[in-house]
N, C-alpha and C positions, 0 to 999 in steps of 0.2 A: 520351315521358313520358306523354303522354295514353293510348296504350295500358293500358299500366300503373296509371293511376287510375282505367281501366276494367273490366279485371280485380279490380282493389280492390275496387272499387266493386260490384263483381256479386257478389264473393265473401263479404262483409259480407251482402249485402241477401237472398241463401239462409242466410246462419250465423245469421239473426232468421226464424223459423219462421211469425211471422204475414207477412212479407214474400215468403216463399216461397208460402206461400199463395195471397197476391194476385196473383203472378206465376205460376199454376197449375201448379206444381214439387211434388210430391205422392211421396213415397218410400210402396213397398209392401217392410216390413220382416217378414223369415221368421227362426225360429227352429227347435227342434226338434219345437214338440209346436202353433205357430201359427202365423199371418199376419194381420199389421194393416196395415189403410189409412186414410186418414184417417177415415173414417167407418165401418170394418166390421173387426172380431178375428172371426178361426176359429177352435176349435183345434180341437185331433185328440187325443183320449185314447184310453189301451187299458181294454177293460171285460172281464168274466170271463176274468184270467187269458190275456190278449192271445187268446183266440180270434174276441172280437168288438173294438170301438171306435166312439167315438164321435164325432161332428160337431156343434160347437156352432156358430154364428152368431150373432152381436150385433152390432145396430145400435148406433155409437155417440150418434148423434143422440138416439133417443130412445128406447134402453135396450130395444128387442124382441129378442127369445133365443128359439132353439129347434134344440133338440139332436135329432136322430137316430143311431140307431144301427144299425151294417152288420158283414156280416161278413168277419174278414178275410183275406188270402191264406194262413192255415197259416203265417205270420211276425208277429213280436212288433217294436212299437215302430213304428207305420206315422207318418209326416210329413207336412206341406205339402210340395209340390214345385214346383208352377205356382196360378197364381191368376189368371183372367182372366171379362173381362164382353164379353157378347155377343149382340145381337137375334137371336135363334131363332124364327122362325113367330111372328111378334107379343109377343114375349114374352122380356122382360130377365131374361136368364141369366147366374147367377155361378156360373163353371167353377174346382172346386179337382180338381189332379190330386196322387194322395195316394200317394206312395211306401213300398211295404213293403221294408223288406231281408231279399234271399232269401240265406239260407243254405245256399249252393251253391258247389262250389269251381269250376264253369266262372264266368267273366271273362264270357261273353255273358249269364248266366243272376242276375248279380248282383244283380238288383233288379225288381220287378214294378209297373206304374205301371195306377193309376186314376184314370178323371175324374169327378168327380161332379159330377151340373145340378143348381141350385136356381132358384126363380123369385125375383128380386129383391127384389120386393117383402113376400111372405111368408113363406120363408124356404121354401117347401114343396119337399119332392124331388122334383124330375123324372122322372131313370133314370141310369145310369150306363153308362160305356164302360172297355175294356180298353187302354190305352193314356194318353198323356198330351194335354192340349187342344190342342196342336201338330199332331195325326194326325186332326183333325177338321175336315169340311168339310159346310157349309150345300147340301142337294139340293132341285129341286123337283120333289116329286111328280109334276106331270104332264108333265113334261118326263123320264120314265124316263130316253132317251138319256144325260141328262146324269149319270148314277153310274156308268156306262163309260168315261168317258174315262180315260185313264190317269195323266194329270197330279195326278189328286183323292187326298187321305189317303186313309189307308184306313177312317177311322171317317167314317160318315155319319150327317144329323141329318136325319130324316123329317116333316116336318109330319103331325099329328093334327089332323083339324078335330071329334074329339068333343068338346063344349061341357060344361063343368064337368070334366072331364079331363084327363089330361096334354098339354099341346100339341104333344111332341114325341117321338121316341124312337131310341137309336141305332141305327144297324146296322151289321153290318161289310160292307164293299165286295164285293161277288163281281163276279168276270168272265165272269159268263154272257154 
């Protein structure tokens, strides 16, 4: 019986959203054209006739916004796919990976996925990767050896140490 008041009991105290809260229980909710967290809305619009679209960010805290705009794969209607945060070379990065559907009748070729970096704090573009933020792995520069192994994704994240610059930028793996 005690089980059972405990399960109650927890399942009340998530169904009240400030007790979720407090309990650091946090849903990242996607849609077709967004993605909210408790603190941050994306969305993703199509601009000139889906050849471009665009990326907004807002702060829900305290209402900072700022949209760019990319170009997109030759496909209409691109999405949120993935949404994730992550320390890159000193520097809080929010990774959205943004799916276009490819209209293509092969089954392998169904759909084309990008990641976009932004810096946390000001919403500025970083650079972008071909693939989703799953296929991406943190390298250190002076340690070359270590983008050889074979274990690592295949997108890798290069520290820049140029100062007012990007601090970081993709590469894809090679096996030299």
């Amino acid at each position: 019986m005690s089980g059972r008041f405990l399960i109650l009991l927890v399942a009340l105290l998530l169904a009240d959203s400030t007790s979720a809260q407090e309990l650091g229980v946090f849903q990242t909710l996607y849609d077709e054209r967004s993605v909210q967290t408790r603190d941050l809305t994306i969305s993703v619009e199509p601009v000139d006739d889906d050849v471009s679209f665009s990326v907004t960010l807002i702060n829900k805290e305290n209402d900072f916004e700022r949209m760019h705009e990319f170009d997109g794969q030759g496909a209409n209607d691109p999405s949120p796919f993935q949404l994730g945060y992550m320390n890159y070379c000193d520097t809080m990065t929010i990774l959205l990976t943004v799916e276009y559907p490819w209209r293509h009748a092969l089954p392998s070729h169904s759909r084309v996925l990008e990641t976009f970096a932004f810096r946390e704090t000001d919403f500025a573009f970083i650079d972008v990767a071909f693939g989703p933020l799953t296929d991406i792995a943190l390298i250190d520069s002076s340690h070359p050896e270590a983008a050889d192994t074979a274990m690592q994704p295949p997108i890798l994240v290069e520290c820049i140490s140029d100062e007012g610059g990007i601090p970081f930028r993709f590469q894809l793996k090679t096996n030299n």
